[in-house]
C-alpha positions as CSV (number, residue, x, y, z in Angstrom):
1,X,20.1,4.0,0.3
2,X,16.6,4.6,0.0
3,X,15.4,7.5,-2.4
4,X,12.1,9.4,-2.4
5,X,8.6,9.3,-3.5
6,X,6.0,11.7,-4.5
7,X,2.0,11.0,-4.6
8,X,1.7,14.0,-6.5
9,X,-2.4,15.1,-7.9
10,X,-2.5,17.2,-11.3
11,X,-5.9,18.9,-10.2
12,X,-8.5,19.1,-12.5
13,X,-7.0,19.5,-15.9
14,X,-5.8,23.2,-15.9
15,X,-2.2,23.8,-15.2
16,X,-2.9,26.7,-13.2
17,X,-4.8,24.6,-10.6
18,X,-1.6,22.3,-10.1
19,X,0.3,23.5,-6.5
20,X,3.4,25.2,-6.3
21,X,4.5,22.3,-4.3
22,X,3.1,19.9,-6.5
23,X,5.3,22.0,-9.3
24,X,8.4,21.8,-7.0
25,X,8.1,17.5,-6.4
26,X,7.6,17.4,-10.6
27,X,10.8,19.4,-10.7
28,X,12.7,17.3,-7.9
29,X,11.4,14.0,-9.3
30,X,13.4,12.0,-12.3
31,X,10.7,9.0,-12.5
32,X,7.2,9.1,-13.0
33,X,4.2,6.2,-12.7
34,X,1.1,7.2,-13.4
35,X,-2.4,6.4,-16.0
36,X,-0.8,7.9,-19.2
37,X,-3.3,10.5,-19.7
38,X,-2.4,12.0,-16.1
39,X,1.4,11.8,-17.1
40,X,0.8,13.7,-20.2
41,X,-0.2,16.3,-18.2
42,X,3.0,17.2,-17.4
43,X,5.9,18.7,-19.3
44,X,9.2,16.6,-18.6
45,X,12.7,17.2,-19.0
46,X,15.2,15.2,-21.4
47,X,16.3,13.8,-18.0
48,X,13.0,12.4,-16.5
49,X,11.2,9.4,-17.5
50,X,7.8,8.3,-18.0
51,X,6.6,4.7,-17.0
52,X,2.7,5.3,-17.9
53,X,0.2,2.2,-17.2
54,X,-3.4,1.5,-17.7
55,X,-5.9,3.2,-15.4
56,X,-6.6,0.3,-13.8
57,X,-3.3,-1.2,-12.8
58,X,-2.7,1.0,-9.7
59,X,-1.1,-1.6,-7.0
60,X,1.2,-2.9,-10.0
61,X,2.0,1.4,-10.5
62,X,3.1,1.3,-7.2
63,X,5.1,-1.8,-6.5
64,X,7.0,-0.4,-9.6
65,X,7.1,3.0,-8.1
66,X,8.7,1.9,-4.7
67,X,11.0,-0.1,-6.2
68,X,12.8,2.7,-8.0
69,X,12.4,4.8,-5.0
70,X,13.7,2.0,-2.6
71,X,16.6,1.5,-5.4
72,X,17.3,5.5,-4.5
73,X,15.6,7.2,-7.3
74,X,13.7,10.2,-6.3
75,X,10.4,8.8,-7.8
76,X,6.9,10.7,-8.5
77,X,3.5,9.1,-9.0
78,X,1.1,11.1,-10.8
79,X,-2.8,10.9,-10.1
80,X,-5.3,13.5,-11.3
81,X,-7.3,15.6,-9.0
82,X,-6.1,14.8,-5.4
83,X,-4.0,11.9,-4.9
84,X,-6.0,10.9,-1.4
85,X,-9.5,10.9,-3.0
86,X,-10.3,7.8,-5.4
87,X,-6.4,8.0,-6.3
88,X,-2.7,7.1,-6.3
89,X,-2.3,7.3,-2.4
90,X,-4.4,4.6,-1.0
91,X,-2.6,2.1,-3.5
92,X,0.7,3.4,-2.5
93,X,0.2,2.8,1.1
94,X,-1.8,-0.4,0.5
95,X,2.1,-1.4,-1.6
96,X,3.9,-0.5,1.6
97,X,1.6,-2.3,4.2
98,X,1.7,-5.2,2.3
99,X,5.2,-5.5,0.5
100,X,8.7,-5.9,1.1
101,X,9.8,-4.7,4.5
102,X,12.6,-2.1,2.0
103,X,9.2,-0.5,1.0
104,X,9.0,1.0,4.6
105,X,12.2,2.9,4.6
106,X,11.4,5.1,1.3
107,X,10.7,8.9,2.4
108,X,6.7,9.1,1.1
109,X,5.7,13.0,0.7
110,X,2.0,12.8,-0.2
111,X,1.0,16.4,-1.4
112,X,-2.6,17.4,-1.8
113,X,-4.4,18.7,-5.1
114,X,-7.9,20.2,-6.0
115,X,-9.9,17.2,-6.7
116,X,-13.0,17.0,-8.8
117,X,-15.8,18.0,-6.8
118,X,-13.7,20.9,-5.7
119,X,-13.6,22.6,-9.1
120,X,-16.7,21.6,-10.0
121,X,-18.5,22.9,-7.3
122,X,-16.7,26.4,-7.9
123,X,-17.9,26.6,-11.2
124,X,-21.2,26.4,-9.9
125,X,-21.8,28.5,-6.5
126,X,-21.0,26.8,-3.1
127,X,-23.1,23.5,-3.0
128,X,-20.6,21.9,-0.7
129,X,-21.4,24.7,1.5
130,X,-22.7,22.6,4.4
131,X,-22.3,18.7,5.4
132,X,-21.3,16.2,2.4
133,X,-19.7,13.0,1.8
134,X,-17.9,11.9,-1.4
135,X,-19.2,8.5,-3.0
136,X,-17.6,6.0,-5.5
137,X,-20.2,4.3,-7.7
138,X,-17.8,1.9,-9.0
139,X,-18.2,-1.9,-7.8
140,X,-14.8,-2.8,-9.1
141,X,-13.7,-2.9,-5.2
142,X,-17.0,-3.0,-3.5
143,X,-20.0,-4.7,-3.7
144,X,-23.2,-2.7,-5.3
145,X,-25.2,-3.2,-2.3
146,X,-22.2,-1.4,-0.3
147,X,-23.1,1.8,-2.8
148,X,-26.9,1.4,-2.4
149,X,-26.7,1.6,1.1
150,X,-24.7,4.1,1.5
151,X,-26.3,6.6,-0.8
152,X,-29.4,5.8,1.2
153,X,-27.8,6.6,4.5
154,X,-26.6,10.0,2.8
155,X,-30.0,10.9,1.4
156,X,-31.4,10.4,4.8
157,X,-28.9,12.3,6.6
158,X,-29.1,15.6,4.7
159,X,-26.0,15.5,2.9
160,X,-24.9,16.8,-0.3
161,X,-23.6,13.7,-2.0
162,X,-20.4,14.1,-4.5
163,X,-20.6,11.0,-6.8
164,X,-16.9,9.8,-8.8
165,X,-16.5,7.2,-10.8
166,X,-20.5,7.4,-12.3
167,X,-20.4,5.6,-14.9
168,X,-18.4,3.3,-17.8
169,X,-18.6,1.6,-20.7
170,X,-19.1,-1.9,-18.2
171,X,-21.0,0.3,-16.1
172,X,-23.6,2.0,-18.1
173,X,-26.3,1.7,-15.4
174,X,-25.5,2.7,-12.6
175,X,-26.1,6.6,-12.4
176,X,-29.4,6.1,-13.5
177,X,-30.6,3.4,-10.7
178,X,-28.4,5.9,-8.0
179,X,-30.7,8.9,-9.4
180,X,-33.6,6.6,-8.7
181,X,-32.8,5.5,-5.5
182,X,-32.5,9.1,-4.1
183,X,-35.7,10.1,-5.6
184,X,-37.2,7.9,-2.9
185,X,-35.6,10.5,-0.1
186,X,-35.1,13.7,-1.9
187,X,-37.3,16.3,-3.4
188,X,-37.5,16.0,-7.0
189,X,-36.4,19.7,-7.5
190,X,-33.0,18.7,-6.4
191,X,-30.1,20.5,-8.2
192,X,-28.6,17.5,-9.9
193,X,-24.7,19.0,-11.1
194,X,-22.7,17.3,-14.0
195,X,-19.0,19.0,-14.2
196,X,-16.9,17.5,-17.1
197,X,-13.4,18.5,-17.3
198,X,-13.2,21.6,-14.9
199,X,-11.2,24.0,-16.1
200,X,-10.3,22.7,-19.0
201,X,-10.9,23.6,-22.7
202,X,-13.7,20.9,-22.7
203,X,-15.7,21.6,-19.9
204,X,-18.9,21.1,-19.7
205,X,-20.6,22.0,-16.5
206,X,-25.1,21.0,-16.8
207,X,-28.2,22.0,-13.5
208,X,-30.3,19.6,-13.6
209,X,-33.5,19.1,-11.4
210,X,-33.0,15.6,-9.7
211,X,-36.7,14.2,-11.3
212,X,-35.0,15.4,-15.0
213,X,-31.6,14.2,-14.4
214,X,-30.1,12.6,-17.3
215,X,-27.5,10.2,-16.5
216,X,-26.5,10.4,-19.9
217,X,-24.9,13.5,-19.7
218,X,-21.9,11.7,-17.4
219,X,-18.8,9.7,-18.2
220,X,-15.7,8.6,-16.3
221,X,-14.4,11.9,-16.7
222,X,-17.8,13.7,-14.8
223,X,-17.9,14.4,-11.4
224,X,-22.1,14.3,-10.2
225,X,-23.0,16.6,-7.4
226,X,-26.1,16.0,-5.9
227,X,-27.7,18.7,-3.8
228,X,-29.3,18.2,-0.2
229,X,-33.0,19.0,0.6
230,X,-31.9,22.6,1.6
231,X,-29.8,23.2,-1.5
232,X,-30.8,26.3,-3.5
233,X,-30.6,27.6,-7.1
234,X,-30.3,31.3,-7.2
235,X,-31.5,32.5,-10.4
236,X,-29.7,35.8,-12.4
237,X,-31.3,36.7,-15.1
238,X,-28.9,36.8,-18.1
239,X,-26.3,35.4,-16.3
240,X,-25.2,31.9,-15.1
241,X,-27.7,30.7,-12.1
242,X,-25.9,30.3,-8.5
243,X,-26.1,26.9,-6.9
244,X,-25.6,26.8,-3.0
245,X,-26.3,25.0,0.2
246,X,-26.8,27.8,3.3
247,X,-24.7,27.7,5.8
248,X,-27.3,27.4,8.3
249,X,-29.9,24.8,8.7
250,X,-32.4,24.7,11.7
251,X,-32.8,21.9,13.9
């Protein structure tokens, strides 16, 4: 008999952003895949386990994950932020479409999480406050030109573009040559956001001006959030300034 599995996010860092429901499938759940620092996260019971892999192993995470669950363990794999975005899901569901037919009889319960640009943009105002897309600016499983042209597209369109995945050790260039694509299409004044570790004890959270930007400032852990043309930043004198994008724009 087939057991259960959980694709489960941690949110952001801060236990108090995790979902009671997300807290009820960690209570249910006696094995757990996920990166090891995501796993860690969590405080487990004598009588759960903890299978933790390397960040970038996530099909092999899941293969191992459904066949615990299709053994009839009730099974939880762990992503941070929100399992759906950049995350634990897609490979999950890639492992079922493409594995043994057993795979497809395990009860999946996906449950949602406040991902990175979420928190982030809380910390900051409301710059998600109108249209905006969400881009990877890894290549690991596209092709660079497939990022290019897409951020393009975005700049043109207006949107306020959330960029995960900016930057890493192999990848030390990228943010900067995506800043100066959009510089091409955007104003320079453009708030520019860098949000490190929302909500937790480290954060870091940096307003930038697009033409300033210092990719720099941005790990694997950062989540950039690049305003559109009609973004805003509210100044308060003596206190943090506000960053939105108005509801309204006019045709």
């Amino acid at each position: 008999m087939s057991g259960r599995l959980y694709v489960i996010g941690t949110g952001p860092g801060n236990p108090e952003q995790m979902t009671p429901e997300t807290c009820r499938a960690v209570s249910d759940a006696t094995e757990f895949f996920g990166y090891g620092p995501y796993v860690d996260r969590l405080e487990l019971r004598p009588d759960q386990h903890c299978h933790a892999s390397d960040n970038r192993e996530e099909l092999s995470r899941a293969a191992a994950a459904l066949q615990a669950a299709s053994a009839g363990a009730v099974v939880c794999v762990v992503s941070g932020g929100d399992p759906g975005v950049f995350a634990m899901a897609a490979a999950v569901c890639e492992a079922i479409d493409t594995g043994p037919v057993q795979w497809r009889e395990v009860e999946l319960v996906i449950l949602p999480g406040i991902t990175a640009m979420l928190a982030v943009a809380a910390r900051v105002g409301a710059p998600l406050g109108h249209d905006f897309c969400t881009i990877s600016l890894s290549d690991n499983l596209k092709p660079w030109e497939i990022v290019e042209r897409r951020l393009e597209a975005a700049a043109r369109g207006g949107f306020v573009i959330a960029l995960y995945n900016p930057t890493s050790k192999a990848r030390p260039w990228q943010l900067a040559k995506a800043f100066e694509l959009l510089q091409t299409h955007l104003p320079a004044t453009t708030p520019v956001i860098f949000g490190r570790a929302a909500g937790r004890p480290d954060e870091r959270i940096v307003v930038q001006e697009l033409q300033n930007a210092d990719a720099g400032l941005a790990d694997m852990a950062t989540c950039v959030i690049i305003g559109s043309p009609a973004t805003k930043i509210v100044a308060r004198p003596g206190m943090q300034d506000i960053v939105y994008t108005p509801r309204f724009i006019a045709g």
